[in-house]
Backbone and ligand atoms as CSV (ligand in chain L), in Angstrom:
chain,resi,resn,atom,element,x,y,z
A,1,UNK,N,N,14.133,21.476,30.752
A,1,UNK,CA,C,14.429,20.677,29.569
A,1,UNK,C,C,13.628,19.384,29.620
A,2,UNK,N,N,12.838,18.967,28.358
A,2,UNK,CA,C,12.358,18.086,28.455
A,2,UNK,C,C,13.074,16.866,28.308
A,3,UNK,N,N,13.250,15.650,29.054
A,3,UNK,CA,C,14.482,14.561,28.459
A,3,UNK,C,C,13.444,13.777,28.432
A,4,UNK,N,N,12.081,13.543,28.094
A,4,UNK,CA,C,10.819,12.360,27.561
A,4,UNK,C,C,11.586,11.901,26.382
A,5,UNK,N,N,11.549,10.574,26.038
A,5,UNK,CA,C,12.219,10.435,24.520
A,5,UNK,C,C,10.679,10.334,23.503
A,6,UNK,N,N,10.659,10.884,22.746
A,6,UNK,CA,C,10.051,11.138,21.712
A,6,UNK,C,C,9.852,10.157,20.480
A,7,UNK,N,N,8.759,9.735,20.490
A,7,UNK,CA,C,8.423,8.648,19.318
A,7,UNK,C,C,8.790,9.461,18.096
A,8,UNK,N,N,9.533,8.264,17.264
A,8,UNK,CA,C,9.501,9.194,15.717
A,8,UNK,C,C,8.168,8.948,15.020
A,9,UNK,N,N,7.732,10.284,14.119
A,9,UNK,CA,C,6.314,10.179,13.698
A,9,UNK,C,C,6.921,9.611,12.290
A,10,UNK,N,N,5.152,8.745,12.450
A,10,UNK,CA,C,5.939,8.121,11.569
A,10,UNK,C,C,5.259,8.843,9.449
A,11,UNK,N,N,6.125,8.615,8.624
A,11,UNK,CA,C,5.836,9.175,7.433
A,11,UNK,C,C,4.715,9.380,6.701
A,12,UNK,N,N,4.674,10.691,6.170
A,12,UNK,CA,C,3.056,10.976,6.056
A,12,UNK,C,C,3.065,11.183,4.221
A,13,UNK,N,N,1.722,10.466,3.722
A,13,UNK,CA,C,2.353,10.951,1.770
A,13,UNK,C,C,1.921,11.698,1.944
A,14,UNK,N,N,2.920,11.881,0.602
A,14,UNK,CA,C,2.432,13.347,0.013
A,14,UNK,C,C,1.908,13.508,-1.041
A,15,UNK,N,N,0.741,14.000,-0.590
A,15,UNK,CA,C,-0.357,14.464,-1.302
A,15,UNK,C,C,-0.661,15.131,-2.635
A,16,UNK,N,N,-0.165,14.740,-3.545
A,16,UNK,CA,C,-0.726,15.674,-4.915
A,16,UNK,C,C,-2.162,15.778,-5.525
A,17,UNK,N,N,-2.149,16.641,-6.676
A,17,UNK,CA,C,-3.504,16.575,-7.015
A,17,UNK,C,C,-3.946,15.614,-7.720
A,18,UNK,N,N,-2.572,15.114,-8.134
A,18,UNK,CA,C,-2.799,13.605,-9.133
A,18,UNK,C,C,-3.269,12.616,-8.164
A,19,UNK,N,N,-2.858,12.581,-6.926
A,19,UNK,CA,C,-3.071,11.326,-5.644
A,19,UNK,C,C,-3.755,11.359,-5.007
A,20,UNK,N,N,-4.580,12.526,-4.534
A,20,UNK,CA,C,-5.755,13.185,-3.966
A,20,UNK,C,C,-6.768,12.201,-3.770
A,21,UNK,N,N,-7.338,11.624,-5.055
A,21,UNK,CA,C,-8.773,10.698,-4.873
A,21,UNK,C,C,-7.882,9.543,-4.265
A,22,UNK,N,N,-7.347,8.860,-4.794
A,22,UNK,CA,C,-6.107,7.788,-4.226
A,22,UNK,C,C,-6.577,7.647,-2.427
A,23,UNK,N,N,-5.764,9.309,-1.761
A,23,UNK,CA,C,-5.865,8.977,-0.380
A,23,UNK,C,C,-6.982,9.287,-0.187
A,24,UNK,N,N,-7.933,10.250,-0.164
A,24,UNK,CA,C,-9.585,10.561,-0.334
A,24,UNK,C,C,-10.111,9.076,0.110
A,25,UNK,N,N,-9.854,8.535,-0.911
A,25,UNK,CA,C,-10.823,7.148,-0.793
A,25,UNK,C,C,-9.708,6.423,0.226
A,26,UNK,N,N,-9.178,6.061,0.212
A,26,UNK,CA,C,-7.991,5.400,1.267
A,26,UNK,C,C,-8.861,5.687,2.694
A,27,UNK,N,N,-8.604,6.985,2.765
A,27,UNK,CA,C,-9.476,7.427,4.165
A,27,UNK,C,C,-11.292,6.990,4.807
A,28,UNK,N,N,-11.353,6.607,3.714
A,28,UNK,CA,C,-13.462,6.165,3.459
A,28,UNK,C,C,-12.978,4.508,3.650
A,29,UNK,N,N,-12.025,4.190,3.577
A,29,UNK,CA,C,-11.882,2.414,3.394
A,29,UNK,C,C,-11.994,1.986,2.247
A,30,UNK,N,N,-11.378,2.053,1.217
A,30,UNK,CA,C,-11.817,2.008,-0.424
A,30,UNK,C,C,-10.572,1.764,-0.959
A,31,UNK,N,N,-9.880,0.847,-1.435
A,31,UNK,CA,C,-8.600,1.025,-2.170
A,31,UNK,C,C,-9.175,0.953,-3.716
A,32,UNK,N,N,-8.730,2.666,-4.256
A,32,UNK,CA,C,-9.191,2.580,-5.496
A,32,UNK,C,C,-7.961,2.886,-6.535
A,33,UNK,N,N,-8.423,2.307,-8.190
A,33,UNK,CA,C,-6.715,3.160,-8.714
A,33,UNK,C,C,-7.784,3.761,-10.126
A,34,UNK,N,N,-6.661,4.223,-11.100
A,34,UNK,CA,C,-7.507,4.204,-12.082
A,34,UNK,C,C,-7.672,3.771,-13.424
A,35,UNK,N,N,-8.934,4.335,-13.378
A,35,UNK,CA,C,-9.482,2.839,-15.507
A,35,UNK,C,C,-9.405,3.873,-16.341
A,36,UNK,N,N,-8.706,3.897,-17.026
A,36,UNK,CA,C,-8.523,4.333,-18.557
A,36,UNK,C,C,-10.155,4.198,-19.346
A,37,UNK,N,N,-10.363,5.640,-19.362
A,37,UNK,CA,C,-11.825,5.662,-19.954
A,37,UNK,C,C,-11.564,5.796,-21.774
A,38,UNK,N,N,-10.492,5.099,-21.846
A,38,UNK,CA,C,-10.733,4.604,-23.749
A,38,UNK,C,C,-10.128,2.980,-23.567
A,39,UNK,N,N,-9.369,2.592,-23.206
A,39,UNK,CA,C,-9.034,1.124,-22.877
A,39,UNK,C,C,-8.799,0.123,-22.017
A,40,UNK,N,N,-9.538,0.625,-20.965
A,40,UNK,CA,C,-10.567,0.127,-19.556
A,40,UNK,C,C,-9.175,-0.532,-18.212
A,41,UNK,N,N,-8.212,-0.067,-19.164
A,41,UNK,CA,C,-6.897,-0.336,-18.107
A,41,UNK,C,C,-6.861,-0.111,-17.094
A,42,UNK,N,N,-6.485,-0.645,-16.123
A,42,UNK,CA,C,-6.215,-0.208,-14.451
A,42,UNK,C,C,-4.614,0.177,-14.388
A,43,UNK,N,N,-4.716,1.634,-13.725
A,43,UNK,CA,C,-3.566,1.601,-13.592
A,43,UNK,C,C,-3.443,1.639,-11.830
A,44,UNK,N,N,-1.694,1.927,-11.618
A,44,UNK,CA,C,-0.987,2.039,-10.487
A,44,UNK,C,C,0.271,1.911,-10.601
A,45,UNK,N,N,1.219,3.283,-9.866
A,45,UNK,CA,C,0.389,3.898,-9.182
A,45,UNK,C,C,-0.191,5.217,-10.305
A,46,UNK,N,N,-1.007,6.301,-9.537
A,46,UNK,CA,C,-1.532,6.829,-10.433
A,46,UNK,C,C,-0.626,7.973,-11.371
A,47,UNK,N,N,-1.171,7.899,-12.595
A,47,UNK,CA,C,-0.589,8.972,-13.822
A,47,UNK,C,C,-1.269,9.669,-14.346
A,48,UNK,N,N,-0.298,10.589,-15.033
A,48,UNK,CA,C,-1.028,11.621,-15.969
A,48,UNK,C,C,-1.910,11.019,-17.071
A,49,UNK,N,N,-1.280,9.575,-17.745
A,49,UNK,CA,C,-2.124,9.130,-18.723
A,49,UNK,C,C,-1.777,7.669,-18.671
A,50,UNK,N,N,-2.630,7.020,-19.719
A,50,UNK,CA,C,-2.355,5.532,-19.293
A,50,UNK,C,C,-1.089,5.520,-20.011
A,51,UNK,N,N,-0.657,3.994,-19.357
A,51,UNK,CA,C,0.497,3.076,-19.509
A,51,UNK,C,C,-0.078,2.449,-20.525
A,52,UNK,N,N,-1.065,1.981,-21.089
A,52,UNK,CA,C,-1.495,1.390,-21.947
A,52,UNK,C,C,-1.227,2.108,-23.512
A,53,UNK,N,N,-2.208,3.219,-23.990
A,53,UNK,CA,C,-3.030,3.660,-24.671
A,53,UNK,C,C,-2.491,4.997,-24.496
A,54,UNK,N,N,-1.838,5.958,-24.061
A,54,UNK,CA,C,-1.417,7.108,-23.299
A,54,UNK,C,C,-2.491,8.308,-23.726
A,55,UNK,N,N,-3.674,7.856,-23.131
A,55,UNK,CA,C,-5.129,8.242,-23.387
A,55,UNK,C,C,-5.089,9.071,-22.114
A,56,UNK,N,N,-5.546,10.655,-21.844
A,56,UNK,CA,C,-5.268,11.203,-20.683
A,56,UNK,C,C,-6.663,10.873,-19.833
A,57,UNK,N,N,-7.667,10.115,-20.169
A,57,UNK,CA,C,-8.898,10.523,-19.690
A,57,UNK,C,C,-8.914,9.193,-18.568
A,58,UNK,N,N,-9.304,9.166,-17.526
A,58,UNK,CA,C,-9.791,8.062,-16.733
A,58,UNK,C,C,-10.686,8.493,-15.665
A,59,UNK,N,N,-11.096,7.162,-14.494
A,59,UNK,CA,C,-12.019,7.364,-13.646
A,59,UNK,C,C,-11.430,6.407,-12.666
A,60,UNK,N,N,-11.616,6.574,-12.006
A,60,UNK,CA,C,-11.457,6.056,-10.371
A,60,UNK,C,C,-11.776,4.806,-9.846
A,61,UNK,N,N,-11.671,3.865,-9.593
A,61,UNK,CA,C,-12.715,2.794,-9.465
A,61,UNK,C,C,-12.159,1.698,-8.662
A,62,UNK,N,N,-12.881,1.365,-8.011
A,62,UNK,CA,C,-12.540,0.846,-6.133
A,62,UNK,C,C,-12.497,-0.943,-6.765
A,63,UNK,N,N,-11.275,-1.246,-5.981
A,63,UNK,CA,C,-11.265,-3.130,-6.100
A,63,UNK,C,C,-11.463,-3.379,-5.046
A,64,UNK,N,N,-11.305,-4.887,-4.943
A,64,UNK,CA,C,-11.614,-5.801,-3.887
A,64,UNK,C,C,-11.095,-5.655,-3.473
A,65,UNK,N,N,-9.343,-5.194,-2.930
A,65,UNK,CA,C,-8.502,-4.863,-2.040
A,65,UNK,C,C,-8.091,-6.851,-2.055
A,66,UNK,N,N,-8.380,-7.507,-2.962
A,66,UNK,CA,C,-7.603,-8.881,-2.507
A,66,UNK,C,C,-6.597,-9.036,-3.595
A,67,UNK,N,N,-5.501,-9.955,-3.158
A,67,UNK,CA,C,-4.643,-10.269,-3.930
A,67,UNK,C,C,-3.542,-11.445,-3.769
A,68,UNK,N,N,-2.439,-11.647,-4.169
A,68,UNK,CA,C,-1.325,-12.708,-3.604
A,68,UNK,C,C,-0.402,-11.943,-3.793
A,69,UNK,N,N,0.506,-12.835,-3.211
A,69,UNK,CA,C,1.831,-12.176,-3.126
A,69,UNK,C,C,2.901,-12.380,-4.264
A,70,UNK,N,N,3.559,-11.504,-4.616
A,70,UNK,CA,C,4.425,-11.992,-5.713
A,70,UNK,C,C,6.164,-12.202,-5.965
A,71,UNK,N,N,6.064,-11.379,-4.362
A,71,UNK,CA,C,7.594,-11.489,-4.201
A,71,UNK,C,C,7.666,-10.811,-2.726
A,72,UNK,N,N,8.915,-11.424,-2.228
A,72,UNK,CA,C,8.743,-11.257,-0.634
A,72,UNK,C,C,9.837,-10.968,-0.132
A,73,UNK,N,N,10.679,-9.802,0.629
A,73,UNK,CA,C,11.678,-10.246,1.212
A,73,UNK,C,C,11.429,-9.636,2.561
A,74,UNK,N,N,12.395,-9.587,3.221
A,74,UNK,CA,C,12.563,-9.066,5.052
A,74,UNK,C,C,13.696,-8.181,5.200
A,75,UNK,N,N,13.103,-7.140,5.689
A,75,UNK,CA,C,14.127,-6.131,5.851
A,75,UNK,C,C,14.712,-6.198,7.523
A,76,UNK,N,N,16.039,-6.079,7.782
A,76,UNK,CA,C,16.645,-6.428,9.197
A,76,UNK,C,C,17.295,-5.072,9.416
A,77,UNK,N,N,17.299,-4.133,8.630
A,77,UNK,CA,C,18.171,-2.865,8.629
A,77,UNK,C,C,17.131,-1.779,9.287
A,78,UNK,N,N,17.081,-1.161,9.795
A,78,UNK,CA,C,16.082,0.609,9.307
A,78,UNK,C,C,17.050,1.495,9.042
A,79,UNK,N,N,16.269,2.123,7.909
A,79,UNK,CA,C,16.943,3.301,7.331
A,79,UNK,C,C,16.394,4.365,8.181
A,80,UNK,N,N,15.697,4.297,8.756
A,80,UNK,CA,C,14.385,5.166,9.003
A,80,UNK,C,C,14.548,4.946,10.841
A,81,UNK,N,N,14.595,5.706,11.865
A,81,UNK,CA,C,14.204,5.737,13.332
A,81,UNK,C,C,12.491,4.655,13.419
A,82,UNK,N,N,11.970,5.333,12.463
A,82,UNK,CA,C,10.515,4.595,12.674
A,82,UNK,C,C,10.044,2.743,12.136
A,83,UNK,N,N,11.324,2.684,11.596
A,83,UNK,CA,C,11.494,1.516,11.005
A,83,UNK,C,C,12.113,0.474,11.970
A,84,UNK,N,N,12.708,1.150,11.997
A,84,UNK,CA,C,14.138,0.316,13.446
A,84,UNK,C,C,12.794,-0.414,14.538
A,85,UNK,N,N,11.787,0.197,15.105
A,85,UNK,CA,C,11.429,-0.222,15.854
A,85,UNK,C,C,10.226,-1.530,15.798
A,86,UNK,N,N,10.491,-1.334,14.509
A,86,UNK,CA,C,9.577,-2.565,14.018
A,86,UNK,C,C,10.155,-4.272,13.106
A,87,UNK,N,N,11.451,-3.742,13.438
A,87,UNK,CA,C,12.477,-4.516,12.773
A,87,UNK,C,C,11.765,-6.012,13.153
A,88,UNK,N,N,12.215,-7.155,12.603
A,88,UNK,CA,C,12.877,-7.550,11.138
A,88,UNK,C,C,10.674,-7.004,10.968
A,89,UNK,N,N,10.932,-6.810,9.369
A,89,UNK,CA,C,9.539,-6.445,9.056
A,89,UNK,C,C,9.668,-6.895,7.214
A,90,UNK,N,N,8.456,-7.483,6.772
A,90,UNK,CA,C,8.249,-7.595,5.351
A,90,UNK,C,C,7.573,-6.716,4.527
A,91,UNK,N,N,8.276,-6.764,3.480
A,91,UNK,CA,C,7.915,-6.228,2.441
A,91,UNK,C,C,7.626,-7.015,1.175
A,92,UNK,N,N,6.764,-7.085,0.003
A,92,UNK,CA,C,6.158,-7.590,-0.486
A,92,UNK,C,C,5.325,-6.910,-1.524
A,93,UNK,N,N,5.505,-7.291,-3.188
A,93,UNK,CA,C,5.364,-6.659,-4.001
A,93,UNK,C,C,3.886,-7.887,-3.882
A,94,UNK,N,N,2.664,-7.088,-4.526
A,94,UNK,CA,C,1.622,-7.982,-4.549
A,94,UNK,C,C,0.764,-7.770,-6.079
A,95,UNK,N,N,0.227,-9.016,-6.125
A,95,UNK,CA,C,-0.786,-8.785,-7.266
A,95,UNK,C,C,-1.831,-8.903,-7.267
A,96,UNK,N,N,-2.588,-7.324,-7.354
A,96,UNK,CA,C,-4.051,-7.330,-7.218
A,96,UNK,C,C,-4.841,-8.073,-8.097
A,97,UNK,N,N,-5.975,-8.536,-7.491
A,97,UNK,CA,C,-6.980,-9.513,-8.286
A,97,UNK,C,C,-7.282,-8.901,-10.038
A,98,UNK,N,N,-7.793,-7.731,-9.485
A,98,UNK,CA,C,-7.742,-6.996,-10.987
A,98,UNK,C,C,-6.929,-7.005,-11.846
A,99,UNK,N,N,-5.502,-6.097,-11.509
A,99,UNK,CA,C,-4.153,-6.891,-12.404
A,99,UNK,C,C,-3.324,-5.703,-12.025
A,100,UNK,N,N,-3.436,-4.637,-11.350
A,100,UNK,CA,C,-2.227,-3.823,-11.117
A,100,UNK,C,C,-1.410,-4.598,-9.940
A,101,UNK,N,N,-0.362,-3.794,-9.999
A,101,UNK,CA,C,0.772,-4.592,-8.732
A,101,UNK,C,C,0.976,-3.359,-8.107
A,102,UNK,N,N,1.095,-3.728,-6.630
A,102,UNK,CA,C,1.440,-2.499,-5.650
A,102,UNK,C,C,2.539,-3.458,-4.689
A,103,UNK,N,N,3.379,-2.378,-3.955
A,103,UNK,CA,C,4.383,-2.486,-3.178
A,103,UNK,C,C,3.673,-2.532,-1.448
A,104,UNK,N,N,3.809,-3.411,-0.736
A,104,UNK,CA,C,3.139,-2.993,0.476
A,104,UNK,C,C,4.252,-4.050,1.707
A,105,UNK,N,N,3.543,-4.021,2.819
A,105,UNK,CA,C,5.074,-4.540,3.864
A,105,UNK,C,C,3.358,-5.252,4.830
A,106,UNK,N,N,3.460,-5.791,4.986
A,106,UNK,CA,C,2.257,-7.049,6.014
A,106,UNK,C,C,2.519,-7.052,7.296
A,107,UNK,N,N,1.133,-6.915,7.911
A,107,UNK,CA,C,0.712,-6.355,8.661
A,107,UNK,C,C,0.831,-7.641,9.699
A,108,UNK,N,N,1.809,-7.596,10.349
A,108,UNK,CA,C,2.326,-9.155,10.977
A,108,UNK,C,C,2.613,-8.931,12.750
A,109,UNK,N,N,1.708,-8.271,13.420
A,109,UNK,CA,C,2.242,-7.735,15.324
A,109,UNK,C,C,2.373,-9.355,15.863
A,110,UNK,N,N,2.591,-10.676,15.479
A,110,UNK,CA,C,2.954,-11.701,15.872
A,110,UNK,C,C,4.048,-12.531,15.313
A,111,UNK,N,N,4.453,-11.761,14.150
A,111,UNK,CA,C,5.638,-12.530,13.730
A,111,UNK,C,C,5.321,-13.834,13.385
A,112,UNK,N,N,4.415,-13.976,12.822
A,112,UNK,CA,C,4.282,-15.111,12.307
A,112,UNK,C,C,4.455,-15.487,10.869
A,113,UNK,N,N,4.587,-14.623,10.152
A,113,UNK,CA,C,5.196,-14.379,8.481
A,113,UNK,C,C,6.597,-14.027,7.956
A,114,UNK,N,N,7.387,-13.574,9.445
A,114,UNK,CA,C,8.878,-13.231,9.146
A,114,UNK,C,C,9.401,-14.333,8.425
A,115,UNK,N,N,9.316,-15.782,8.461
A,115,UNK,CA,C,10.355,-16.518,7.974
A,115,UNK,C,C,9.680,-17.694,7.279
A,116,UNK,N,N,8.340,-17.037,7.177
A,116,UNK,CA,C,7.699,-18.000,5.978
A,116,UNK,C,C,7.795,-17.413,4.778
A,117,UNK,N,N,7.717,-18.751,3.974
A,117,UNK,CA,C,7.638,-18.244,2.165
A,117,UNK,C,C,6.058,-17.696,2.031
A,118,UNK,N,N,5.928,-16.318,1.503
A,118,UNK,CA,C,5.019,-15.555,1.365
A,118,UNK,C,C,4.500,-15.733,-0.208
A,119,UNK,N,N,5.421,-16.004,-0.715
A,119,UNK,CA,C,4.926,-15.779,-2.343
A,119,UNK,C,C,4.028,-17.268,-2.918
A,120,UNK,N,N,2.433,-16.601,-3.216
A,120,UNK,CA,C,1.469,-17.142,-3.686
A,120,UNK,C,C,0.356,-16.817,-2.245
A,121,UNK,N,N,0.608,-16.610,-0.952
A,121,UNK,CA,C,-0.048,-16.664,-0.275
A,121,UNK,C,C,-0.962,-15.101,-0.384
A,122,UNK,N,N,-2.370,-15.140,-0.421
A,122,UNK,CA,C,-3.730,-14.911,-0.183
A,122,UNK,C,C,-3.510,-13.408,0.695
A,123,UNK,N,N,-3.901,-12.048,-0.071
A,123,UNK,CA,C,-3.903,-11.095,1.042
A,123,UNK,C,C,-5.230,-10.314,0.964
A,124,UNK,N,N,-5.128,-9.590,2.114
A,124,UNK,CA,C,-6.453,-8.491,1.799
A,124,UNK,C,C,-5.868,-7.618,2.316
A,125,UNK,N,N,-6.473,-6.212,1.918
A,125,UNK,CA,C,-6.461,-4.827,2.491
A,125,UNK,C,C,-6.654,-4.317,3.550
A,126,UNK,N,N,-5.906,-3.356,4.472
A,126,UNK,CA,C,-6.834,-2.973,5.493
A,126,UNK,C,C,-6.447,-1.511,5.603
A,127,UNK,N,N,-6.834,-0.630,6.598
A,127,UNK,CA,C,-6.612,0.776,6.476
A,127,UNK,C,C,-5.829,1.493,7.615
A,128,UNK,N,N,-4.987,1.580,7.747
A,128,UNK,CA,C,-4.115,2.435,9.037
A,128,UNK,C,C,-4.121,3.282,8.685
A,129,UNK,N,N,-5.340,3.878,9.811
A,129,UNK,CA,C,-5.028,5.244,10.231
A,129,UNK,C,C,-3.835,5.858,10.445
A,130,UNK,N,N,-3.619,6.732,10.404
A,130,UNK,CA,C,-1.947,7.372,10.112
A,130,UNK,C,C,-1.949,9.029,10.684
A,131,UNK,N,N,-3.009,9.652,10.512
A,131,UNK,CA,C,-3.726,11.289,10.930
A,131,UNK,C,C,-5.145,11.442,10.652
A,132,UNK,N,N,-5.174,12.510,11.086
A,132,UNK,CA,C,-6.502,12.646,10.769
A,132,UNK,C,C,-7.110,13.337,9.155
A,133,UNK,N,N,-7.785,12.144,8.705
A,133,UNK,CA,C,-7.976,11.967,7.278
A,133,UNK,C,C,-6.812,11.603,6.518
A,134,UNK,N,N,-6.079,10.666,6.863
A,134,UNK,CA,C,-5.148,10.044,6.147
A,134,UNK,C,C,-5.011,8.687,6.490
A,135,UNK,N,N,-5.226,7.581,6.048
A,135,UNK,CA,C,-5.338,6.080,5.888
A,135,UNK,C,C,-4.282,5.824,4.935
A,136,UNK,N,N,-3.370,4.414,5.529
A,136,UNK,CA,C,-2.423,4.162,4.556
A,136,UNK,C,C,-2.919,2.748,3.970
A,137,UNK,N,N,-3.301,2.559,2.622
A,137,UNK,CA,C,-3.635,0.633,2.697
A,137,UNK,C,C,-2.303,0.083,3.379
A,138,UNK,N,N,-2.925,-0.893,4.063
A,138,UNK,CA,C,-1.852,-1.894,4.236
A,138,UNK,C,C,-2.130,-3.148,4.228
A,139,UNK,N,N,-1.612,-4.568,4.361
A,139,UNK,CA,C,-1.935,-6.016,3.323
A,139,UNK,C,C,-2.010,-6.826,4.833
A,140,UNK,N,N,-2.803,-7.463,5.394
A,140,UNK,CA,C,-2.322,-8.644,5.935
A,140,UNK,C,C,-2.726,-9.790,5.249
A,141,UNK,N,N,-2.356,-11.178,5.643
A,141,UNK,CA,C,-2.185,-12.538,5.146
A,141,UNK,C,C,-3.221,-12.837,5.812
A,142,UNK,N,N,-4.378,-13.775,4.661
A,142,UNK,CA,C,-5.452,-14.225,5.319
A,142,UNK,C,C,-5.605,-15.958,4.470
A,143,UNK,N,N,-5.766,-16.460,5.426
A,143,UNK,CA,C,-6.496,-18.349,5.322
A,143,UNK,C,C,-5.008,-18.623,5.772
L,1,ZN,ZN,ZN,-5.778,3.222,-22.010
Protein backbone atom coordinates (compact mmCIF):
# COMPACT_ATOMS: atom_id res chain seq x y z
CA UNK A 1 0.00 0.00 0.00
CA UNK A 2 1.17 3.16 -0.94
CA UNK A 3 0.75 5.76 2.22
CA UNK A 4 2.98 8.80 0.02
CA UNK A 5 0.37 11.62 0.44
CA UNK A 6 -0.49 12.78 -2.87
CA UNK A 7 -0.57 16.38 -4.16
CA UNK A 8 -4.02 17.41 -5.35
CA UNK A 9 -3.74 18.16 -9.17
CA UNK A 10 -4.53 21.02 -9.57
CA UNK A 11 -7.76 22.11 -12.14
CA UNK A 12 -7.48 21.77 -15.70
CA UNK A 13 -10.16 23.97 -18.31
CA UNK A 14 -12.12 22.74 -20.17
CA UNK A 15 -11.62 22.97 -23.41
CA UNK A 16 -14.34 23.72 -25.99
CA UNK A 17 -14.36 24.50 -29.50
CA UNK A 18 -15.58 27.92 -28.68
CA UNK A 19 -12.26 28.26 -26.17
CA UNK A 20 -9.82 26.40 -28.19
CA UNK A 21 -7.94 29.56 -29.79
CA UNK A 22 -8.39 31.22 -26.18
CA UNK A 23 -6.04 28.32 -24.64
CA UNK A 24 -4.07 27.68 -28.12
CA UNK A 25 -2.73 31.06 -27.75
CA UNK A 26 -2.56 31.02 -23.84
CA UNK A 27 -0.03 28.19 -24.44
CA UNK A 28 2.29 30.40 -27.22
CA UNK A 29 2.23 33.33 -24.39
CA UNK A 30 -0.50 35.49 -26.03
CA UNK A 31 -3.55 36.52 -24.03
CA UNK A 32 -6.01 36.89 -26.79
CA UNK A 33 -10.08 37.44 -26.76
CA UNK A 34 -12.31 38.31 -29.47
CA UNK A 35 -13.21 41.50 -32.01
CA UNK A 36 -16.43 41.49 -33.45
CA UNK A 37 -15.72 41.67 -37.20
CA UNK A 38 -18.91 44.17 -37.76
CA UNK A 39 -18.43 46.39 -34.51
CA UNK A 40 -14.78 45.97 -33.60
CA UNK A 41 -15.91 44.95 -29.93
CA UNK A 42 -13.71 42.96 -27.69
CA UNK A 43 -15.22 40.48 -26.09
CA UNK A 44 -14.69 38.11 -22.83
CA UNK A 45 -15.09 35.62 -21.99
CA UNK A 46 -15.56 34.09 -25.35
CA UNK A 47 -19.19 33.68 -27.25
CA UNK A 48 -21.17 32.52 -29.81
CA UNK A 49 -21.84 36.19 -30.87
CA UNK A 50 -21.18 39.59 -29.72
CA UNK A 51 -22.49 41.23 -26.59
CA UNK A 52 -22.58 44.23 -28.52
CA UNK A 53 -24.19 43.89 -32.02
CA UNK A 54 -25.11 39.96 -31.67
CA UNK A 55 -23.12 39.77 -35.00
CA UNK A 56 -21.83 35.97 -35.11
CA UNK A 57 -18.64 36.80 -37.04
CA UNK A 58 -15.27 37.67 -35.17
CA UNK A 59 -11.43 37.24 -35.02
CA UNK A 60 -9.05 36.69 -32.42
CA UNK A 61 -6.74 39.30 -31.47
CA UNK A 62 -3.91 39.35 -28.84
CA UNK A 63 -3.65 42.48 -26.10
CA UNK A 64 -1.12 43.79 -24.09
CA UNK A 65 -1.98 41.48 -21.27
CA UNK A 66 -1.84 44.97 -19.03
CA UNK A 67 -4.38 46.25 -16.89
CA UNK A 68 -5.60 47.53 -13.15
CA UNK A 69 -7.38 46.22 -10.79
CA UNK A 70 -10.96 46.78 -10.19
CA UNK A 71 -11.98 45.00 -7.30
CA UNK A 72 -10.16 42.87 -4.80
CA UNK A 73 -10.93 40.55 -2.14
CA UNK A 74 -8.98 37.53 -0.13
CA UNK A 75 -10.15 34.32 0.13
CA UNK A 76 -9.22 32.49 3.79
CA UNK A 77 -11.52 29.40 3.07
CA UNK A 78 -10.62 26.52 0.28
CA UNK A 79 -13.31 24.98 -1.24
CA UNK A 80 -10.96 23.10 -3.17
CA UNK A 81 -7.83 20.58 -1.45
CA UNK A 82 -5.69 22.60 -4.03
CA UNK A 83 -6.72 25.84 -2.74
CA UNK A 84 -6.29 25.18 0.98
CA UNK A 85 -2.68 25.03 0.36
CA UNK A 86 -2.24 28.28 -0.88
CA UNK A 87 -4.47 29.97 1.55
CA UNK A 88 -5.13 33.27 2.41
CA UNK A 89 -4.84 33.98 -1.61
CA UNK A 90 -6.43 36.98 -3.87
CA UNK A 91 -8.70 37.26 -6.15
CA UNK A 92 -9.38 40.17 -8.30
CA UNK A 93 -11.69 41.21 -11.02
CA UNK A 94 -9.38 43.35 -13.51
CA UNK A 95 -9.64 45.81 -16.29
CA UNK A 96 -7.93 45.18 -19.36
CA UNK A 97 -6.29 48.14 -21.11
CA UNK A 98 -8.44 47.43 -24.12
CA UNK A 99 -11.77 47.30 -22.17
CA UNK A 100 -12.84 43.68 -21.46
CA UNK A 101 -12.79 42.60 -17.70
CA UNK A 102 -11.50 39.21 -16.63
CA UNK A 103 -11.56 37.44 -13.22
CA UNK A 104 -7.97 36.38 -12.14
CA UNK A 105 -6.31 35.70 -8.34
CA UNK A 106 -2.31 37.39 -8.29
CA UNK A 107 0.42 35.84 -8.46
CA UNK A 108 1.83 36.81 -4.87
CA UNK A 109 4.69 33.54 -3.45
CA UNK A 110 5.67 36.53 -0.88
CA UNK A 111 2.63 37.73 0.46
CA UNK A 112 3.12 40.89 -0.10
CA UNK A 113 -0.45 41.91 -1.61
CA UNK A 114 -2.58 39.88 0.96
CA UNK A 115 -3.51 42.96 2.96
CA UNK A 116 -2.91 45.70 0.66
CA UNK A 117 -5.59 47.74 -1.14
CA UNK A 118 -5.23 46.34 -4.70
CA UNK A 119 -7.82 48.32 -6.48
CA UNK A 120 -6.27 50.81 -9.12
CA UNK A 121 -2.94 49.07 -8.81
CA UNK A 122 -1.01 48.26 -12.30
CA UNK A 123 -1.00 44.44 -13.54
CA UNK A 124 0.48 42.36 -16.24
CA UNK A 125 0.04 38.89 -17.54
CA UNK A 126 1.98 35.95 -17.18
CA UNK A 127 1.58 32.22 -18.20
CA UNK A 128 1.45 29.09 -15.82
CA UNK A 129 2.16 26.29 -17.17
CA UNK A 130 -0.42 23.91 -15.86
CA UNK A 131 0.28 20.52 -18.54
CA UNK A 132 1.56 19.99 -21.31
CA UNK A 133 0.11 22.52 -23.82
CA UNK A 134 -2.00 24.15 -21.39
CA UNK A 135 -1.03 27.71 -19.90
CA UNK A 136 -3.34 29.41 -17.51
CA UNK A 137 -3.02 33.56 -17.75
CA UNK A 138 -2.36 34.63 -14.54
CA UNK A 139 -1.90 38.61 -13.21
CA UNK A 140 0.94 39.70 -11.05
CA UNK A 141 1.29 43.38 -9.60
CA UNK A 142 3.92 45.39 -11.22
CA UNK A 143 5.65 49.13 -10.16
ZN1 LIG B 1 -20.40 43.54 -32.58
Amino acid sequence: MNTAMTLPRRPQPEISALTRPFWAAAATGALVVQRCLACAHLRFPPGPVCTQCLDERSEWTPLSGRGSVLSHLVFHQGYDAIWRQTLPYSVVMLQLDEGPRMFSDIDDPQRRWIDADLVGRRVEVWFDPLAAGIAVPRFRVVG
